[in-house]
N, C-alpha and C positions, 0 to 999 in steps of 0.2 A: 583225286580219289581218296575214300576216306577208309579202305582197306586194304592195305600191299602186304606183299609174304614177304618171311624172313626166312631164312636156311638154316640149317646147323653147319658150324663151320669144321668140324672136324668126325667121321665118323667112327661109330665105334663095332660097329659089324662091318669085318672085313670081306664082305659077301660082295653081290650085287645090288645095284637099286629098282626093287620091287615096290614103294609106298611112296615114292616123293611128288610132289603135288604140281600138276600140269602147269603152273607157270611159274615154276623155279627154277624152271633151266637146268635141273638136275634128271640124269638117267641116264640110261644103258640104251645104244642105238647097236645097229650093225657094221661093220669092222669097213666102213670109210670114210672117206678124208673128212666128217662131220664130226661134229666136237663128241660123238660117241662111239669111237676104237675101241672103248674099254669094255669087254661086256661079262668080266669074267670076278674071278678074286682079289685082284687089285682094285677094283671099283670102290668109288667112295658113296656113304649113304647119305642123300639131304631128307631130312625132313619138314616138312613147311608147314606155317599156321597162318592164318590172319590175323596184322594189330589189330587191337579192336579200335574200333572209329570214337572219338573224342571230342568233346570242347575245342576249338583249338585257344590254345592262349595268347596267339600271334596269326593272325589271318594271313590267309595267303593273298597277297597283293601288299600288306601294308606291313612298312618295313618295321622293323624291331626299333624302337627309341636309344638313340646313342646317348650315353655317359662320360663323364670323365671318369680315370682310369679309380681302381678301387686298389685298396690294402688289401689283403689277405685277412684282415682282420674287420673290413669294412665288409667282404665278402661273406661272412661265416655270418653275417649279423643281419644279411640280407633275410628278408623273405625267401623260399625258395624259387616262386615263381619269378617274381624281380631277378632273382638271381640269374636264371636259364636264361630270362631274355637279355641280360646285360652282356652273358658271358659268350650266347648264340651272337649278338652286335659285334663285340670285339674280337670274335675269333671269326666269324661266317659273315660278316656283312656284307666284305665283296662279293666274296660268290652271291649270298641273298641275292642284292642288287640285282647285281647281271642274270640270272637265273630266272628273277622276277621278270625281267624284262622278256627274255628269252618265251618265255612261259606265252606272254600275251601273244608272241608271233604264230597267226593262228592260218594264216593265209599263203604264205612259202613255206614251204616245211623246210627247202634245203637253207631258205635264211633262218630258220626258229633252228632247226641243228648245229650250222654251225655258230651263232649265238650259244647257243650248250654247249659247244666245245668249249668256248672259250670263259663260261663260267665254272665247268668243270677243270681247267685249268689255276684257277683263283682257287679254288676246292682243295686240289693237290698241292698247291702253295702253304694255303694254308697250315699243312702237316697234320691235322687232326686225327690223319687215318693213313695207313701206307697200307696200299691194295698187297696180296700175296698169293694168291692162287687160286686159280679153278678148277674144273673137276674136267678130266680127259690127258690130253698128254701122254698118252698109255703105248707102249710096242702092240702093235697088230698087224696081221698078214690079211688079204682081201682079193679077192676078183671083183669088186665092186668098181666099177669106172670113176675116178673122183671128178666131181663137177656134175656130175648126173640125177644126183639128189639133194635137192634143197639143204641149203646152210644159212639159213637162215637162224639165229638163235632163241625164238617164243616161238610160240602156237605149237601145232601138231604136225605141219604139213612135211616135215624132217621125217615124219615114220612112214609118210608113203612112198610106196618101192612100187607101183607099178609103171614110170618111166623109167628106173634104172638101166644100166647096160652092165652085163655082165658075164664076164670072158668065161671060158670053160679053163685057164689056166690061173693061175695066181699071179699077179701083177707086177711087173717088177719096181725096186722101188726109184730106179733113174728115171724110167717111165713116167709114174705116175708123178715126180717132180716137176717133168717137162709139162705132164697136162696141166698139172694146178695150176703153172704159171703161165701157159694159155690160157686158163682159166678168168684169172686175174684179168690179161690183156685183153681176153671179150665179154667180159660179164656186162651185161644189158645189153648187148645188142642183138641176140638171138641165134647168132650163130657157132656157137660152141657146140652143140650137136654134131654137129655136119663138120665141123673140122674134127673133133674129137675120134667120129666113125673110122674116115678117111685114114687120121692118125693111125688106130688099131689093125689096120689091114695092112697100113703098111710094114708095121712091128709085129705083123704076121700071127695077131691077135682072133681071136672067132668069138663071139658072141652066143650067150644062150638065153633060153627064155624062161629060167625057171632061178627061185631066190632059196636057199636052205640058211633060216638066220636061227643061230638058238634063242629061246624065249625066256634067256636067265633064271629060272631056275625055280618060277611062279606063277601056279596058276591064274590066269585074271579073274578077277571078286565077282564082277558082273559083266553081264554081255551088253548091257543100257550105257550107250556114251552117254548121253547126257545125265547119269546118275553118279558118275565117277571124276575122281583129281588123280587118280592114279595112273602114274606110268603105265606098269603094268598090263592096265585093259587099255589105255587110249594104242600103245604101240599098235596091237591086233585091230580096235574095232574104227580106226582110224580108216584103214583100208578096204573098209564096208561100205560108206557112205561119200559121198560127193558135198564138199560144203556152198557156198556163193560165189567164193573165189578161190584161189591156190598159187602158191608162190612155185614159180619153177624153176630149173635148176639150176638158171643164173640169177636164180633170186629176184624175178619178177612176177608182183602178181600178173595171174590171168584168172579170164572167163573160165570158171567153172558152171554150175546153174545155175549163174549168173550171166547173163551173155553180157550186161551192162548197167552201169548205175550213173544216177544222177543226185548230185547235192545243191539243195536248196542256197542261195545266194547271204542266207543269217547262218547256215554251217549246220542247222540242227535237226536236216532232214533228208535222211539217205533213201532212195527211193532204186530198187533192184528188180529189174527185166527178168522174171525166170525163164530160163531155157522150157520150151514146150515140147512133148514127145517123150518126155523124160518115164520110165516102170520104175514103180518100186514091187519087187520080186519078193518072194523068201528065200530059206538054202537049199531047194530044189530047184530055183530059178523061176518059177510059175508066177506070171505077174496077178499082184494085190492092190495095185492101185498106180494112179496118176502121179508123179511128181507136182505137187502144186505153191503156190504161197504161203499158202495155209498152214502148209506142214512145219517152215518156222516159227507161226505162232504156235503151234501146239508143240512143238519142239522145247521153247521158250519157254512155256508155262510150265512144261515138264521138268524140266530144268533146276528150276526157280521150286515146285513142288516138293521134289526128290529132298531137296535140303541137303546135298550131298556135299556144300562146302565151292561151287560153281558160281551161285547167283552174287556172290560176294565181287566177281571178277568185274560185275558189271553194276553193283550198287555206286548208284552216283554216276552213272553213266547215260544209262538207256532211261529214259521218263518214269517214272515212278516205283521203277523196281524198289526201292527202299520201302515205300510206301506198301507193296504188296508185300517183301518180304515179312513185313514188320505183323504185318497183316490190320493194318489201318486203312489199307485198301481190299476190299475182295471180287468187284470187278475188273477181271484181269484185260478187258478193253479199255481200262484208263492207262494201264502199261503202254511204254514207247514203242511197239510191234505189229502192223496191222497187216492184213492181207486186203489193197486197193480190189482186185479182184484175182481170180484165180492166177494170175502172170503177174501181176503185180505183188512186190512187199515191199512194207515204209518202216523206218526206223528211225524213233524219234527221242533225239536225244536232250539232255538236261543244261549242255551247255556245249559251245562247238568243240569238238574235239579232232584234230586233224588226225589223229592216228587211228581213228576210228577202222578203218578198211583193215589198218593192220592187227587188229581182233578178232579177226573174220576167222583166222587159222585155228581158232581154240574149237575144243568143242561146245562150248558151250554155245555156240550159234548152228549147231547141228539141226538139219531137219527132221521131222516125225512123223511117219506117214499116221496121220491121227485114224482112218480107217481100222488100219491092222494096229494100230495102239490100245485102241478102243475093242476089238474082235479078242486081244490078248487079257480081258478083265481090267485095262486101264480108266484109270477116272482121272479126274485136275479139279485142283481147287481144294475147296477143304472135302468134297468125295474122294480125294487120294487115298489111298491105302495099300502100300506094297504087300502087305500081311494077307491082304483078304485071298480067301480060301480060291478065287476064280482070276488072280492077278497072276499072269504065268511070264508076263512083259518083261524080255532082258534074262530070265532065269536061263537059258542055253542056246547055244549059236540058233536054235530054231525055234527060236520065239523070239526074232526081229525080224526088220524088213531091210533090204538090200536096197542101195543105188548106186553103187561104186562100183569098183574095177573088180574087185572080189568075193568070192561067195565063201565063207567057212564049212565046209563039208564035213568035216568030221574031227574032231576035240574029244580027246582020250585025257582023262586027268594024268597028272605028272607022266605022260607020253608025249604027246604032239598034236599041234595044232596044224589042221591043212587047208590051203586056200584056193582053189580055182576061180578061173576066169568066168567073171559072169557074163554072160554070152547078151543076155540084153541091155547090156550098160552102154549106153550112146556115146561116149569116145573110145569105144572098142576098136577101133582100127590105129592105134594111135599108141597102144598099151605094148610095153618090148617086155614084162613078165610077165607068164600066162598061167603059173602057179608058183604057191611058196606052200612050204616045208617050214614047221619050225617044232624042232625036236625039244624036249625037254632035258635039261643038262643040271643035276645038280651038285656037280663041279666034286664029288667025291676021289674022282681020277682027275690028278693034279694035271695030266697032259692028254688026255682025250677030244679037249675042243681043239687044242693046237694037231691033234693026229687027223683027227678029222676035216678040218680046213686043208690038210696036207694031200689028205686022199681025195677032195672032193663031196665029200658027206656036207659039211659046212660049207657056203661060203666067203666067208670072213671072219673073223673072232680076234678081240684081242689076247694077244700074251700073259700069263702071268709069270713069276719068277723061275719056277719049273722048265715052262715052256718056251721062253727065252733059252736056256742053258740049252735046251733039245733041239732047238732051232740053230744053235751057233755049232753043238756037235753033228747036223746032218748038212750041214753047209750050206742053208738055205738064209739065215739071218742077212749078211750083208746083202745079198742079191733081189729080200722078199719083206724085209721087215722094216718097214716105217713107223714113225710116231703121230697116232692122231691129233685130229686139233682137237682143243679144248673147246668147252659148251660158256654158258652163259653168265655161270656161278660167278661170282667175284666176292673171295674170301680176305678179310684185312685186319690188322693189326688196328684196334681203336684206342684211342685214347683219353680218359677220365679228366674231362678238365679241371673238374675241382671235387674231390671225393670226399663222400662223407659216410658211405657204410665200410666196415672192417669188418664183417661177418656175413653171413650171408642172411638173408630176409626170412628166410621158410625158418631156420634152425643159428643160431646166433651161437652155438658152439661148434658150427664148421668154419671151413678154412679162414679161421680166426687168423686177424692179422697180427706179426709181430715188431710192428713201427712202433717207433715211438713219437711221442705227440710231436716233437720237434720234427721228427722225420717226416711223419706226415704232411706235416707242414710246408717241409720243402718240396715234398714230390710236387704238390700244389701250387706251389706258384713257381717251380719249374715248369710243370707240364701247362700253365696258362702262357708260356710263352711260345711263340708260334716256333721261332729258330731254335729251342729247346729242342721241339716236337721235331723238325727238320734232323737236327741231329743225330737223334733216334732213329728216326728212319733211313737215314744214310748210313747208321753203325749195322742194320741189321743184316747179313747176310744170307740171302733168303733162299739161294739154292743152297747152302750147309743147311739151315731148314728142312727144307722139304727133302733132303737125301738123306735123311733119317727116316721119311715115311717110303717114299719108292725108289731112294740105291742112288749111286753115284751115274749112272748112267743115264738117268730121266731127272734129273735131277733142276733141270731146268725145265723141263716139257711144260710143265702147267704156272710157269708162274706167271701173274700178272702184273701190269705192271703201272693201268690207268682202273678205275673206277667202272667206268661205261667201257666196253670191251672197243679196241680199236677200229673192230672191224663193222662193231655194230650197224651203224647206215652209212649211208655212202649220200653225198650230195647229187638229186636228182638232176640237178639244171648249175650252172656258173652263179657264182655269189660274192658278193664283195662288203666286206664286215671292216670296221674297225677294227686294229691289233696297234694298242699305244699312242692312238693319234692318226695311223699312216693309214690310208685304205689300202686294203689288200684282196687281191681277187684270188678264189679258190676255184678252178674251172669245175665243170659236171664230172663226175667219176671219184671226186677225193674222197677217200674217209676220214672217218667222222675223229679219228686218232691224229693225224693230219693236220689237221686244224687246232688241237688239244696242244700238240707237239710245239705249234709255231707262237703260241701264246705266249707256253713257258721258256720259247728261246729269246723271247722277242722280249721277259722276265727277267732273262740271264738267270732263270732257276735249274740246277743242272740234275735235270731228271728229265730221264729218257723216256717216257711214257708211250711212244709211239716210235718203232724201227724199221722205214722202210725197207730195210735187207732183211727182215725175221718172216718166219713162214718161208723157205725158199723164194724170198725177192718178192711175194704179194704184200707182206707185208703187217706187223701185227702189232699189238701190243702185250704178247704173249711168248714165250719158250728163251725169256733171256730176265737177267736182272739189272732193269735200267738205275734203281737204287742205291743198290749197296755202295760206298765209294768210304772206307778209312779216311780219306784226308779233306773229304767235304764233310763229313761227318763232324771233325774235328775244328773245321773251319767255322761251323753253323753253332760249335759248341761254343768258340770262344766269343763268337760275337753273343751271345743267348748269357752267356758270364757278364759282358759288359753291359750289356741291360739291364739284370738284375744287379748287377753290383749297384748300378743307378739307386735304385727300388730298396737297398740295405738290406739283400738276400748274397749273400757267402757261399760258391762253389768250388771246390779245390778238393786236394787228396784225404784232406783231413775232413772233409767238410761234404761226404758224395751223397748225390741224390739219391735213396735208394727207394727202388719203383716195383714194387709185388706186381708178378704173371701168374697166375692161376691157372694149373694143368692139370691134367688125370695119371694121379701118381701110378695106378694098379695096368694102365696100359705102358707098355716097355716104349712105342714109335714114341707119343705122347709125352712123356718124362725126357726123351732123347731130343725129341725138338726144343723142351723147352730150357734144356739144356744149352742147345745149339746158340738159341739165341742169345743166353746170359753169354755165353763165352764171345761171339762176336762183339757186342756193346760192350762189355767190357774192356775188351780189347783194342777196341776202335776208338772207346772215349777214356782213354788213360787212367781208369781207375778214379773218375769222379764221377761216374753214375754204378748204380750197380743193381741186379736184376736179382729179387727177390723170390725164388720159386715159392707159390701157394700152391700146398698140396692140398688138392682134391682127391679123395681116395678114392671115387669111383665116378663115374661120368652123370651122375642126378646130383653129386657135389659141385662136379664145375660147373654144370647147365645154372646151375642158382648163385653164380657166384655173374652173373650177367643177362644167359639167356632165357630163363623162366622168370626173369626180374619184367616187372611193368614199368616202373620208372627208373630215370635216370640218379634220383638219390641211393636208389638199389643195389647200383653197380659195386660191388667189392672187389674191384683193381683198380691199380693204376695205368695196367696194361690188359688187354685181352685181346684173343683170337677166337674167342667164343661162337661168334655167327659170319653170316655173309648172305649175301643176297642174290636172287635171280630173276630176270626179266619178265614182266607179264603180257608185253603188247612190245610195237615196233617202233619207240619214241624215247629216245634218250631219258624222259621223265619219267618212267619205269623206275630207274636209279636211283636220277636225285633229286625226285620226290621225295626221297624216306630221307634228306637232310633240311629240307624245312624246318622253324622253330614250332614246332608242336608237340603234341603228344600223342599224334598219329603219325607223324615225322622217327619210325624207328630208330633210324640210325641216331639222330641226336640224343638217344634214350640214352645209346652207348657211351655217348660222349659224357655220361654222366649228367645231364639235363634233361629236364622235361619230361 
């Protein structure tokens, strides 16, 4: 793909997430076991953009040219571009390799996975980057049944709540541990429903049919999914429409208005059965039209039209979309999307892409009843025009067309948003919420959402600081309050393999650095050694970290601790891969952590990346720190000493590496973390590295000290926590994509290259 999102790694409105962009894996869900418990003022804000698309200067397939090894002083003299590929070889090559290879398996998914495991293992060896946190982790209370709604970590289909189960009392949390881990023990086989129900009657649980979620605390911008990246509207209008397929709640797609699909034998031609029978209605429920094929191409074009920042997800994917975007094409029948005939639609794509199905979740493959598009003043193409005086499309819940489980009846600004059952939606008999409530909450009463979860007005929400204390004074905390799982985000510590800005790009009298040439010099060919970089990351101790942002009690909840989340896929079918030589067979059901895990043991690299006892025994690569270890730290240090000593580089007391972190002085959590970490590194490594705080006085200081940079000579650190990244589709290469040698390869930006 030649367009992926980046996140902001740390936020600086302590609010809610109202702006973060549909495939960052960043936002605010409703208070169960889904990576969004958090819905309140501990939440953290991502904001996403597209790299932009580039030259690349290393193709993907063809490996980077290896060198003999270079001086520090051979290096400064490179070319730059020469440079990024010598320095992308000698630090990234194994992974490259494997990766590359990984990449072409386009025919077994569960062998192309766990191939990505085991290059994102080489990744993590590497050191380049020590994963540290995602966003969730949060104390919340809930009547939400866990395992009931999609957890899946991309797409949208996490916001639909019309198969939920939802008790009329508040869940206890013995309980819901026991379900997860039933959870766990049947996910893909379809019968966790039916044991789950059973469970709840026994524990003398009741069930209702109605969802009261708050809508954190913002209006949605638009009523038009396909015009929006925003949290905010996808959460509501998500719940409106039916897509082709839908993940359920053991995280299997199924037939949605799709009853079935076929893929062409070259991989480049998805061809989808529509369900027939199908109204699209308005919000009085009075049917406007046919569900037809049709509707996703004019869904599509719509889409792509709008310019809202969507058709990006799918540049370089679907047949010519670049082409039209660009507008070098303006028949939009040369686009990949056709409607065969009314029950028929084909998608045709630019090159095979196996994870194609799992794109389906976003909205941007939403349908458009082009009838009622067309009846609202809509045009496509270059007669587009949101502006024109007779385009009313998307302006208020009643000027769209319905085909979902729910009808919007009534949306009161900063009040509440209401949803009933739409009575002609074809899997009506099948639907356990028959309406939702979602009040407006702008969080000015520090304990209002937690009073109201308590009384039943809400339910679910997470905690905030306040709200905790009032939970553990009414004796409800031990008995009612869990920690969410975390979402998709994975925030990490990068590392500058060879630096060469000491001020920042925009303003060259900010966070100016205060090394001296020698100093600089050593961070630099310290940090190009791999057990150097190791060392680091074994000194850091990353719950003292993050318990300067949310408290000694959560202090672990979000941190991560691989790259691609543990949990992310799961192997479909039994697979057997090489690990060191030996073949090793990984039966159906493993995650995708699992296999990441048995690389680096099978390595002898001692990083826990993957803990089968974390998450109550399902399992995760999150709410622990498999990293931090003082004495492997110190281990990694002295051999990274005797390497360089080889090389005529000198590390000792007298002689310490000193490595500038770039923080946001005027924020108090912000300055306390990075605090934290000087203190741990130093500590860990005896006083021969030492951690340089670069003050940024306000957060457009640190953003340009890495993440408003385009290239990697940009970078001014030697250290940063600046960004992180979230998923866009259901394929490990979401990830580590963005470490290819390019300059559409984000993350190697960071690294200081390309």
């Amino acid at each position: 793909m030649k367009n992926r999102k980046q996140v902001l790694a740390v936020l600086l409105a302590g609010t809610v997430i109202a702006g973060s962009l549909a495939g960052c894996g960043g936002g605010n869900a409703p208070a169960t076991d889904t990576p969004a418990a958090e819905n309140n003022s501990q939440a953290e804000t991502t904001a996403g953009t597209e790299a932009p698309a580039t030259d690349e200067t290393v193709a993907e397939g063809e490996e980077p040219a290896a060198s003999s090894a270079k001086t520090m002083e051979e290096l400064a003299a490179m070319e730059y571009d020469e440079r990024s590929t010598y320095l992308y070889e000698q630090n990234l090559g194994e992974f490259y390799e494997l990766y590359t290879e990984a990449k072409a398996e386009v025919s077994d998914l569960s062998k192309r996975h766990a191939m990505m495991a085991v290059a994102e293992a080489k990744l993590l060896e590497s050191g380049v980057m020590n994963p540290q946190t995602s966003l969730g982790g949060a104390y919340a209370m809930s009547r939400v049944v866990p395992g009931t709604v999609t957890s899946v970590l991309w797409g949208n289909d996490e916001y639909r709540f019309h198969n939920a189960l939802v008790t009329t009392e508040l869940i206890k949390t013995v309980d819901r541990t026991e379900m997860k881990q039933k959870w766990a023990e049947l996910q893909g086989t379809g019968t966790y429903l039916d044991w789950v129900k059973t469970y709840l009657e026994e524990k003398g649980y009741e069930l209702m049919d109605s969802y009261a979620f708050n809508n954190f605390g913002s209006d949605p911008t638009t009523w038009d999914i396909l015009s929006t990246s925003q949290t905010v509207d996808s959460y509501a209008l998500v719940n409106t429409y039916d897509g082709l397929l839908e993940y359920d709640n053991e995280n299997v797609q199924q037939p949605a208005l799709a009853t079935s699909y076929d893929v062409s034998d070259d991989g480049l031609t998805y061809t989808f059965h529509i369900r027939e029978g199908v109204d699209w209605v308005d919000s009085q429920g009075r049917k406007v039209a046919d569900v037809k094929a049709d509707d996703w191409v004019a869904g599509f074009q719509h889409m792509i039209d709008t310019n809202g920042g969507l058709g990006d997800l799918v540049d370089g994917i679907v047949l010519n979309v670049s082409g039209y975007i660009s507008g070098e094409i303006t028949d939009f029948s040369q686009v990949g999307v056709k409607a065969v005939d009314d029950y028929t639609l084909e998608y045709t794509l630019e090159t095979p892409i196996p994870y194609f199905p799992s794109m389906l979740g976003y909205n941007v493959f939403a349908p458009l009843s082009r009838d009622y598009y067309t009846s609202q003043g809509g045009k496509f193409g270059e007669e587009f025009d949101a502006s024109a005086a007779d385009y009313s499309y998307g302006k208020s819940p009643d000027n769209i067309a319905y085909c979902g489980p729910f009808l919007i009846t009534n949306f009161t600004s900063k009040n509440v948003i209401v949803f009933k059952q739409n009575e002609s939606y074809w899997n009506k008999d099948n639907v356990t919420i028959k309406s939702m409530s979602w009040p407006y909450e702008d969080q000015s009463d520090a304990t209002k959402m937690y009073n109201d979860v308590k009384s039943g007005v809400l339910t679910g929400s997470g905690l905030n600081t306040s709200e905790v204390e009032t939970a553990k004074a009414d004796g409800l905390f031990d008995d009612y309050v869990f920690v969410g799982a975390t979402d998709g985000t994975t925030f990490s510590m990068y590392y500058n393999l060879f630096r060469t800005a000491y001020a920042n790009s925009n303003d060259d009298t900010k966070v100016v650095s205060v090394l001296t040439d020698e100093e600089k010099a050593l961070a630099n060919a310290a940090l190009g050694n791999a057990n150097f970089r190791l060392a680091l990351s074994f000194s850091m101790d990353k719950a003292a970290r993050q318990a300067q942002r949310v408290g000694e009690d959560l202090k672990l909840g979000r941190l991560r601790n691989s790259y691609v989340p543990g949990n992310f896929v799961t192997l479909e079918n039994e697979v057997t891969i090489d690990i060191n030589g030996t073949a090793t067979t990984f039966p159906a059901g493993t995650l995708y952590g699992e296999i990441v895990q048995a690389q680096l043991d099978a390595d002898g690299v001692p990083i826990k990346a993957f803990d089968k006892a974390a998450d109550d025994g399902v399992g995760s690569s999150d709410g622990y720190d498999g990293w931090y270890s003082p004495e492997n730290a110190a281990a990694y240090l002295e051999k990274a000493i005797e390497e360089l000593a080889a090389q005529g580089v000198v590390i000792d007391e007298e002689h310490p590496v000193r490595l500038e972190l770039p923080y946001t002085s005027s924020i108090e959590w912000s300055t306390n973390q990075a605090n934290a970490v000087k203190q741990s590194v130093e500590s860990a490594l005896g006083g021969k590295v030492e951690i340089v705080l670069a003050d940024g006085a306000d957060s457009n200081e640190w953003y340009y000290t890495g993440y408003y940079t385009d290239y990697g000579y940009e970078a001014n650190y030697n250290i940063t926590d600046v960004s992180g990244w979230g998923p866009d589709y259901g394929d490990p290469a979401t990830y580590l994509d963005i470490f290819l040698p390019d300059y559409s390869g984000y993350v190697a930006k960071s690294l200081g290259i390309f």
